[in-house]
C-alpha positions as CSV (number, residue, x, y, z in Angstrom):
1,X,-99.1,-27.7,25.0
2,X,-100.5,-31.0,23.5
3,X,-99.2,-34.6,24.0
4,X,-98.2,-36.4,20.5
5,X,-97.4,-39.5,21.5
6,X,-94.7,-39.4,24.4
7,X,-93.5,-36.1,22.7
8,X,-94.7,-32.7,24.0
9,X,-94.9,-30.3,21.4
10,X,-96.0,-26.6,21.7
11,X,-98.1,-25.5,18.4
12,X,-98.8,-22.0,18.5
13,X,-102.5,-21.1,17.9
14,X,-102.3,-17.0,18.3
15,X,-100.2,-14.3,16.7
16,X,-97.5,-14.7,19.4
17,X,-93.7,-14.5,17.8
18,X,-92.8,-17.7,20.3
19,X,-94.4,-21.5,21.0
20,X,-92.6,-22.4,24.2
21,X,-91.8,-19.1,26.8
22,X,-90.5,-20.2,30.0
23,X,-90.8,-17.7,32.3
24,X,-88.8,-17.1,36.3
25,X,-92.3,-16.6,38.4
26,X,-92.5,-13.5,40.6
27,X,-90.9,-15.4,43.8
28,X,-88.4,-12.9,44.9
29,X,-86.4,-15.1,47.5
30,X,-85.6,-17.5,44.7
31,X,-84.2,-18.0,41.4
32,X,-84.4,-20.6,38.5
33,X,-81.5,-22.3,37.7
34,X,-82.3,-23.3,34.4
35,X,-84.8,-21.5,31.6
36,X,-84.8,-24.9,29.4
37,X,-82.7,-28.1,30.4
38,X,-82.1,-31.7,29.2
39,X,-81.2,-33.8,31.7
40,X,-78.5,-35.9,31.7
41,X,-77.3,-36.9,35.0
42,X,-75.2,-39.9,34.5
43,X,-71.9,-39.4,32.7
44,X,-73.0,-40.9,29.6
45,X,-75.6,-39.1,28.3
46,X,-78.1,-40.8,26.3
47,X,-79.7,-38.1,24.1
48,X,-77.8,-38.1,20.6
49,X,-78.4,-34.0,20.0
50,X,-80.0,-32.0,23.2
51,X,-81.4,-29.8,21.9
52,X,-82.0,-28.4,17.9
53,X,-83.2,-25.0,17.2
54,X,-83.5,-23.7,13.8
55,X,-84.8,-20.3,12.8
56,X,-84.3,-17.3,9.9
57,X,-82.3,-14.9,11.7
58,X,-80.7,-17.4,14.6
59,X,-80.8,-20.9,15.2
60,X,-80.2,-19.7,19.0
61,X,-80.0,-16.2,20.4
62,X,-78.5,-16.2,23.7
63,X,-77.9,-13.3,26.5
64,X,-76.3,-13.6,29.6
65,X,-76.1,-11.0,32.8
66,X,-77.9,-7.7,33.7
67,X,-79.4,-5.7,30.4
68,X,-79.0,-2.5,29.6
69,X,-82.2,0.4,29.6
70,X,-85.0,-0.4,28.8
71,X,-86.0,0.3,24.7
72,X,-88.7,1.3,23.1
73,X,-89.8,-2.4,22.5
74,X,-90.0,-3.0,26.4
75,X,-86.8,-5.2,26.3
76,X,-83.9,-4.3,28.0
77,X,-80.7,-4.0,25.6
78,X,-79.2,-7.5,25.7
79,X,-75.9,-6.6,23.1
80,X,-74.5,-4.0,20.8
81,X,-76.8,-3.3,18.3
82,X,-76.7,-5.2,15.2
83,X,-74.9,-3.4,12.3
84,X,-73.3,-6.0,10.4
85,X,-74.2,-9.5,8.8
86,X,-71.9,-11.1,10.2
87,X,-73.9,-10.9,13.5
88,X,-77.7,-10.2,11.8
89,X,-77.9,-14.1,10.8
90,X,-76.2,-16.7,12.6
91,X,-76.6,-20.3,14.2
92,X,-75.7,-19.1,17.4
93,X,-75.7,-15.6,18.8
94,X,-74.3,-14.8,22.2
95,X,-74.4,-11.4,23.7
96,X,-74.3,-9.7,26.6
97,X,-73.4,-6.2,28.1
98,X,-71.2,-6.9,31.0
99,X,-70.4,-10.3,29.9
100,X,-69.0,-12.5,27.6
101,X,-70.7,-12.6,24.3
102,X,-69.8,-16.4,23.5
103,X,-67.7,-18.7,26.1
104,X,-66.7,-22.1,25.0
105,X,-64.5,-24.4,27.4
106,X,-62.9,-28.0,27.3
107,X,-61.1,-30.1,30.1
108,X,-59.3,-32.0,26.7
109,X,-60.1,-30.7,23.6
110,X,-61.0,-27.8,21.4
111,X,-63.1,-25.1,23.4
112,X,-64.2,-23.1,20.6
113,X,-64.4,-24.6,16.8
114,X,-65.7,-22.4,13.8
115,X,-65.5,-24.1,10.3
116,X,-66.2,-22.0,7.0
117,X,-66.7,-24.2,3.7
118,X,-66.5,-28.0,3.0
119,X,-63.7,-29.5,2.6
120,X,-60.7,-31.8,4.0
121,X,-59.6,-29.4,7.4
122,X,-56.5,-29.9,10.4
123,X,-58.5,-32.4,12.3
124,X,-55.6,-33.0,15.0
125,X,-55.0,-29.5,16.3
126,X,-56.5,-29.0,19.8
127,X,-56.9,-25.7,21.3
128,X,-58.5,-22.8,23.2
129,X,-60.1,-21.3,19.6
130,X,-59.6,-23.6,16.5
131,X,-60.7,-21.8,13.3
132,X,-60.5,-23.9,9.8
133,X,-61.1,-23.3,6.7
134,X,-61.3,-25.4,3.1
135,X,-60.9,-22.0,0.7
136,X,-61.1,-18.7,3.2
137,X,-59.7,-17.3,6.0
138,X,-59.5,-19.8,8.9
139,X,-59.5,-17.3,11.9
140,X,-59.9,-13.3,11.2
141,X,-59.7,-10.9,14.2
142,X,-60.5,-6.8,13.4
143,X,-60.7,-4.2,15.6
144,X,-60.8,-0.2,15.7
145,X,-58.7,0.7,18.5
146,X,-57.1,-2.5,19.8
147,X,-55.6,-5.6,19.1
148,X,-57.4,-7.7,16.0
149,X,-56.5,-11.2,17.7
150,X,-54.9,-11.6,21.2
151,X,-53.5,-15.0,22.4
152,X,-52.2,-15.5,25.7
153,X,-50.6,-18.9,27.1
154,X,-48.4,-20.1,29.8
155,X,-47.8,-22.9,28.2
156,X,-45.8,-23.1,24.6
157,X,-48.1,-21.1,22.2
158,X,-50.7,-18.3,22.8
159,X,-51.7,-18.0,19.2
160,X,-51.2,-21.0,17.0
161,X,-51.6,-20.5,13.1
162,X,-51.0,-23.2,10.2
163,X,-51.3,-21.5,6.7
164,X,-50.9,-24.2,3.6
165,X,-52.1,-20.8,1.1
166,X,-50.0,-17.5,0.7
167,X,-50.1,-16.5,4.2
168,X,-50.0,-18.0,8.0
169,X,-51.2,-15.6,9.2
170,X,-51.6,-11.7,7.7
171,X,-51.8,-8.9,10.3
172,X,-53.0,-5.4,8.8
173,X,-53.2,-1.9,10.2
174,X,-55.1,0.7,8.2
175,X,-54.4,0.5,4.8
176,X,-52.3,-2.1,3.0
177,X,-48.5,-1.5,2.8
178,X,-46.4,-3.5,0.5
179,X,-47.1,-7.0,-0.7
180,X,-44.0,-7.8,-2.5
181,X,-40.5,-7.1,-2.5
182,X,-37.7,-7.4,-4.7
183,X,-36.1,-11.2,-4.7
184,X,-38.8,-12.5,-2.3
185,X,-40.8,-15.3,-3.7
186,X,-41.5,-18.0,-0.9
187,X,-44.5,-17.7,1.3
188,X,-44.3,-16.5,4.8
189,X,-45.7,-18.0,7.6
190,X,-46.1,-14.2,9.1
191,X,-46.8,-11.1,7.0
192,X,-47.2,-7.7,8.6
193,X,-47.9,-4.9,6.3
194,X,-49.3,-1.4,6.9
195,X,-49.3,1.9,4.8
196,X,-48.0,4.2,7.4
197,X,-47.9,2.0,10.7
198,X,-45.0,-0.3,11.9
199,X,-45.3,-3.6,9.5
200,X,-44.1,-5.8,12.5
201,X,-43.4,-5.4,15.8
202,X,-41.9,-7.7,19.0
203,X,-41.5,-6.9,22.3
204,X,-40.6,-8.4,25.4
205,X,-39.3,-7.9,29.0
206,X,-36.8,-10.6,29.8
207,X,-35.8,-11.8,26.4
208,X,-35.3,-10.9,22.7
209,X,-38.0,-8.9,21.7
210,X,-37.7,-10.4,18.0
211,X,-35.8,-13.6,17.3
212,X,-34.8,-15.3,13.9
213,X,-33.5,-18.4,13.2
214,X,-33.4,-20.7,9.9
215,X,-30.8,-24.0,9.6
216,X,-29.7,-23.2,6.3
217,X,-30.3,-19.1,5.5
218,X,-30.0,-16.3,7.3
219,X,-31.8,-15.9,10.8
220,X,-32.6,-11.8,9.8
221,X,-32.5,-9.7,6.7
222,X,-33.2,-6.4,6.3
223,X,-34.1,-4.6,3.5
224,X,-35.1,-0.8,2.4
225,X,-35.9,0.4,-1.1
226,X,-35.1,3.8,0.1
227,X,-31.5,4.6,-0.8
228,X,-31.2,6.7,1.9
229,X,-32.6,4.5,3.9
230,X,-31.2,1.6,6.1
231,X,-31.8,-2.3,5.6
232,X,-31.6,-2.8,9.7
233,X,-31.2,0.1,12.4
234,X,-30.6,0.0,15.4
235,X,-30.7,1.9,19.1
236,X,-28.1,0.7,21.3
237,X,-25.3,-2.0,20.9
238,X,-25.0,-4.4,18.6
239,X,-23.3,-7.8,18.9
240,X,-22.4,-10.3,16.4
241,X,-20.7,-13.5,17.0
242,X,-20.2,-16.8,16.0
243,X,-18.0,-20.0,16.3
244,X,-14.3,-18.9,16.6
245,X,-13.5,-21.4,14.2
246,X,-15.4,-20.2,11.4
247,X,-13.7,-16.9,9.6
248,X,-16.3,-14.9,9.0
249,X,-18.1,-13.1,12.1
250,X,-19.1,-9.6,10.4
251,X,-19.3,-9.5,6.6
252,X,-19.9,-6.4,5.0
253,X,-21.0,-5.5,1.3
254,X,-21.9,-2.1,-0.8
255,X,-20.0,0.6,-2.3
256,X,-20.0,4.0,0.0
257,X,-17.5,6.2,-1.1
258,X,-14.4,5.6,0.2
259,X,-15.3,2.8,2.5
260,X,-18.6,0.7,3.2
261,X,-18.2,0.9,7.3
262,X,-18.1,4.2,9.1
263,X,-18.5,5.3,12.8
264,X,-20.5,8.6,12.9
265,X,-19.1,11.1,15.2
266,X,-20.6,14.5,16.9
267,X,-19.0,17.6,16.3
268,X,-18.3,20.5,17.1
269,X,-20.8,22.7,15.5
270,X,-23.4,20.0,16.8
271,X,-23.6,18.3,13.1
272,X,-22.9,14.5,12.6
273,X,-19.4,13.5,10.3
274,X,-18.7,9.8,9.2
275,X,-14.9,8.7,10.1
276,X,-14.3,5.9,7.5
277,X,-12.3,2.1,9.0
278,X,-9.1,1.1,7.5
279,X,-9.2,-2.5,5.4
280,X,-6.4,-5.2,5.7
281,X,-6.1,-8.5,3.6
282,X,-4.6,-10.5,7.1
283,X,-6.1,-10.6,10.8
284,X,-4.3,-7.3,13.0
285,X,-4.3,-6.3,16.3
286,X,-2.7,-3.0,17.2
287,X,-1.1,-1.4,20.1
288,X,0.5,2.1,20.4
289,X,2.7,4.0,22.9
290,X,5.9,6.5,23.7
291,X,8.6,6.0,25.6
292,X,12.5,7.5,25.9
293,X,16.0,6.7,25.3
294,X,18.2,6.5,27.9
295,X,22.2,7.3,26.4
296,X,20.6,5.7,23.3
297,X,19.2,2.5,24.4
298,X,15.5,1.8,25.8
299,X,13.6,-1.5,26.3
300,X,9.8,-1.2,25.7
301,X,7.6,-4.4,27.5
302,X,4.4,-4.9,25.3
303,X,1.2,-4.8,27.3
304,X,0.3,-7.8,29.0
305,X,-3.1,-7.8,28.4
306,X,-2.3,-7.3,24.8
307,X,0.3,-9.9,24.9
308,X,-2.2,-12.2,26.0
309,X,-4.3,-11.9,21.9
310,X,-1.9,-11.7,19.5
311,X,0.9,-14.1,17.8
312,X,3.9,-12.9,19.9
313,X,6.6,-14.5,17.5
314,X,6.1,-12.4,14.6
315,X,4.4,-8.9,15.3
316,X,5.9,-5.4,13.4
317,X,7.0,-2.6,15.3
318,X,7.1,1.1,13.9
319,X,9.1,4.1,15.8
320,X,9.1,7.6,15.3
321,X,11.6,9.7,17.3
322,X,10.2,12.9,18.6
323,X,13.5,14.9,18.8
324,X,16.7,15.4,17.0
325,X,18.8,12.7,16.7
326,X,20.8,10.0,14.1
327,X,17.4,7.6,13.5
328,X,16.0,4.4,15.5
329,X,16.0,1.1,15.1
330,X,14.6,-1.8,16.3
331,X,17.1,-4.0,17.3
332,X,15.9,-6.4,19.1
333,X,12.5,-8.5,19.4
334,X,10.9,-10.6,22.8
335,X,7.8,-12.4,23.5
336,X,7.1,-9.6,26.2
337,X,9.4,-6.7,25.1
338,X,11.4,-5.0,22.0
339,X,14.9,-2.9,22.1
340,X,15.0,0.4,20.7
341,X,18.5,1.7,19.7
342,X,19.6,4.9,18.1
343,X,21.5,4.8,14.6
344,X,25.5,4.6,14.6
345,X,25.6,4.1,18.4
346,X,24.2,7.7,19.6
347,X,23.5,8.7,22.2
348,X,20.4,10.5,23.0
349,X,17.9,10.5,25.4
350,X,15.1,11.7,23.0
351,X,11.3,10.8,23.4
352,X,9.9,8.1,20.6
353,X,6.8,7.0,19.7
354,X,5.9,3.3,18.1
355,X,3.0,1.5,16.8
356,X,3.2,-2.7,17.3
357,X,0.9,-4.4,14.6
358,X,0.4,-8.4,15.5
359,X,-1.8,-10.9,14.2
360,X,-5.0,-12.1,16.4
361,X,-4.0,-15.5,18.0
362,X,-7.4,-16.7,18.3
363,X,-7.9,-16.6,14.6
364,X,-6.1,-19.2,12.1
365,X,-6.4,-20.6,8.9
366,X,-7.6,-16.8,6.9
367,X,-7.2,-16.3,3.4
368,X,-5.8,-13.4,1.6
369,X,-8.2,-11.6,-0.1
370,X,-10.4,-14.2,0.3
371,X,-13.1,-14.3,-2.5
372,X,-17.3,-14.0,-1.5
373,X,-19.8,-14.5,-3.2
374,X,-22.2,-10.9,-3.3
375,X,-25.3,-12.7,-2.9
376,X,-23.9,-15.1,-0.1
377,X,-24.2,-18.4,-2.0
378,X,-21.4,-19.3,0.3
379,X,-24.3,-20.2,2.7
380,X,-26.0,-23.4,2.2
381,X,-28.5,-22.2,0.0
382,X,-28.0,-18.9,-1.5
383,X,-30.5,-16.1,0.0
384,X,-32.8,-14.8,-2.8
385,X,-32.6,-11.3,-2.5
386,X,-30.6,-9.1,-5.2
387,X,-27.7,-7.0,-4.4
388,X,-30.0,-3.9,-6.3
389,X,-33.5,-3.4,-6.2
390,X,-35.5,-5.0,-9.3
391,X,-38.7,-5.1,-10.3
392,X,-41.0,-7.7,-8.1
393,X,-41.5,-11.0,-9.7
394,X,-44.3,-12.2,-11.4
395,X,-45.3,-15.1,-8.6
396,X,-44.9,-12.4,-5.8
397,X,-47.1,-10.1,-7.9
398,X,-49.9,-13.1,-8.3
399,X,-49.8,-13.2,-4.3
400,X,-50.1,-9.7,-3.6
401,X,-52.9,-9.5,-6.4
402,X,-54.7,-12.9,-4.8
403,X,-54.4,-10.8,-1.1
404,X,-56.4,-8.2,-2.6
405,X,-58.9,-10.7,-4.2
406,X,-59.6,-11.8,-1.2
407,X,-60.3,-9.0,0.7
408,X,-62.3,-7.7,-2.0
409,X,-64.2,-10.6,-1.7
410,X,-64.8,-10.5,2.0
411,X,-66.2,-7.5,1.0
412,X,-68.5,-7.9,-1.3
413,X,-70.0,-10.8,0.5
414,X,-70.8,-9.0,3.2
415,X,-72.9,-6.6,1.3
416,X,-74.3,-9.5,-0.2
417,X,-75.7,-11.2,2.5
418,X,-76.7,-7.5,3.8
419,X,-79.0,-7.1,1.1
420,X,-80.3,-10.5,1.3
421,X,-81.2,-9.6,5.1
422,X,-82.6,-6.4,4.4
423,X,-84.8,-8.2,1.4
424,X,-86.0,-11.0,4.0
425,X,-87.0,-8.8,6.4
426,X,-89.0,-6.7,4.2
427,X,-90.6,-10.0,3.0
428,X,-91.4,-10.7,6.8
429,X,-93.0,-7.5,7.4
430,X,-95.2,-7.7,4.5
431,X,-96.1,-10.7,5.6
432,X,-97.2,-9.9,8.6
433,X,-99.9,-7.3,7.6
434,X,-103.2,-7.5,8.5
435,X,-105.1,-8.9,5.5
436,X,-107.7,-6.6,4.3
């Protein structure tokens, strides 16, 4: 150690690879707090940086807890072995084996921030992990088994991520899956694509495990350019609703021969048949029933409960008699009941059958044949997906085309700086042989 001025400095004057070693003494009932400190007691501290380190490999290399065995170079395994660039050359390495590699905490403000480039960045976002970027990635997360990037948070967000560039954020799993698709030409704030793995997935206990909402499109769509595929599946119910004044609940499009909507039904011989719904221009609710003349005469009372939905005044009743006798005939109709009188006053006391139709009371104001718009423009803004599949456009293909790019050149800089490592260190070794 030598004394410049009020400055200690620590010059090394032997082949050593360090200047300043601190070392814990061989006291066993006691234990150094602190390896190196600058002291700062007050609550202002008056050192403007305290402390600088600067070296080739790692400006500062930092372990914390127990090691692992001991290696062949008498040190005791302090991290996972280096096998990347990412970790061979840094400003700050943190390892550990039973610990955490790097913890950084804040009572107010940003506990972890990583910057890559130069440029104007989010300077307002506060958070656990900020990550920002001027012309890269802002945060990346990989992993072989588990979850790339996890993000817990009692409070509104776990994982916060502001994209102003193609992507929000891009999750992958194993090989790219699609990067375009027909129609879709905005940028997402989340895309999820995977060759042969689930593209996105939500899940949750209590509440919806995916929600979607927009003010002026559609919340969801659903798409397959499989034919014999589906655009959205589902296991279990499904519910759609919306304000009763509006008309239009379930709309739905496509050509199936005979009939778009089907219900698919088990049968016998343990295959699966599609029953086809019947279409109406007006509103119906239908009821059906049997019931019996009595010296041909017979009052039938409608169901209450289906009383209680439909437009009483004006609903259709249709009777079939089930047994020999001059016809029926409705002769008279109630808000609660209809007569049922047999043709040029006989008198049977045959069974009959009848089907009511009525109009929904809780729906007015429907159109006949009402005209829509295949592509929805009856929304706000029209969605921009085709009613066929066509070929992806030219600004989706630029993005898919720019993903790859930049992967490619994530890449390629890594074996960059590899081989500018593996160079450096050879230079190193040379120059530490013995000269002749």
């Amino acid at each position: 150690m030598q004394l410049v001025g009020e400055s200690v400095v620590a010059v090394s004057g032997t082949q050593w690879n360090f200047d300043f070693r601190a070392l814990p003494g061989d006291r066993t009932n006691w234990v150094p707090k602190w390896g190196f400190k600058t002291e700062a007691p007050t609550f202002d501290p008056r050192f403007d940086i305290g402390g600088q380190f600067g070296g080739w490999h790692y400006g500062v290399k930092a372990y914390g807890g127990y090691g692992g065995e001991i290696g062949s170079d008498g040190e005791a395994k302090r991290g996972p072995d280096v096998v990347t660039d990412f970790s061979d050359f840094a400003g700050v390495l943190g390892t550990g084996i039973h610990v955490t590699g790097v913890a950084g905490t804040s009572v107010e403000h940003i506990g972890v921030y990583g910057q890559s480039g130069e440029g104007p960045v989010a300077d307002f976002l506060i958070g656990g992990v900020v990550g920002a970027a001027a012309r890269t990635h802002g945060v990346v997360g990989w992993s072989n088994e588990q979850w790339g990037v996890v993000g817990t948070s009692y409070a509104p967000m776990g994982v916060g991520v502001f994209g102003d560039g193609a992507y929000g954020v891009l999750g992958t799993s194993g090989p790219f899956g699609p990067l375009t698709f027909p129609g879709f030409t905005t940028k997402p704030g989340v895309f999820g694509t995977s060759a042969h793995q689930a593209g996105l997935v939500g899940t949750s206990d209590d509440l919806m495990g995916v929600y979607g909402y927009s003010t002026n499109n559609a919340g969801i769509v659903g798409q397959s350019g499989n034919t014999n595929s589906y655009g959205g599946f589902f296991f279990g119910d499904a519910m759609v609703t919306r304000d009763l004044t509006v008309q239009r609940n379930l709309t739905v499009g496509g050509v199936i021969s005979p009939n778009p909507k089907a219900a698919v039904v088990p049968f016998p011989d343990g295959t699966q048949r599609l029953l086809y719904c019947m279409e109406s221009p007006e509103v119906w609710f239908e009821d059906f029933g049997t019931a019996r003349l009595k010296r041909g005469r017979a009052v039938v009372r409608l169901d209450p409960d289906f009383g209680r939905v439909i437009k009483r005044n004006n609903y259709r009743v249709f009777i079939t008699p089930e047994g020999d006798c001059r016809g029926l005939y409705v002769r008279r109709k109630h808000a609660a009941s209809f007569e049922v009188r047999e043709l040029a006053g006989g008198k049977s006391s045959v069974m009959f059958s009848y089907r009511i139709v009525a109009h929904r009371k809780d729906i007015r104001g429907y159109t006949r044949f009402a005209k829509i718009d295949p592509r929805f423009a009856k929304l706000d803004k029209p969605l921009e997906l085709p009613i066929a599949a066509t070929r992806a456009s030219r600004q989706g293909a630029s993005a898919a085309a720019a993903l790859r790019k930049s992967a490619s050149s994530m890449g390629k800089g890594t074996r960059a700086r590899r081989a500018r490592g593996t160079k450096a260190r050879r230079l190193r070794a040379l120059r530490k042989r013995p000269r002749a």
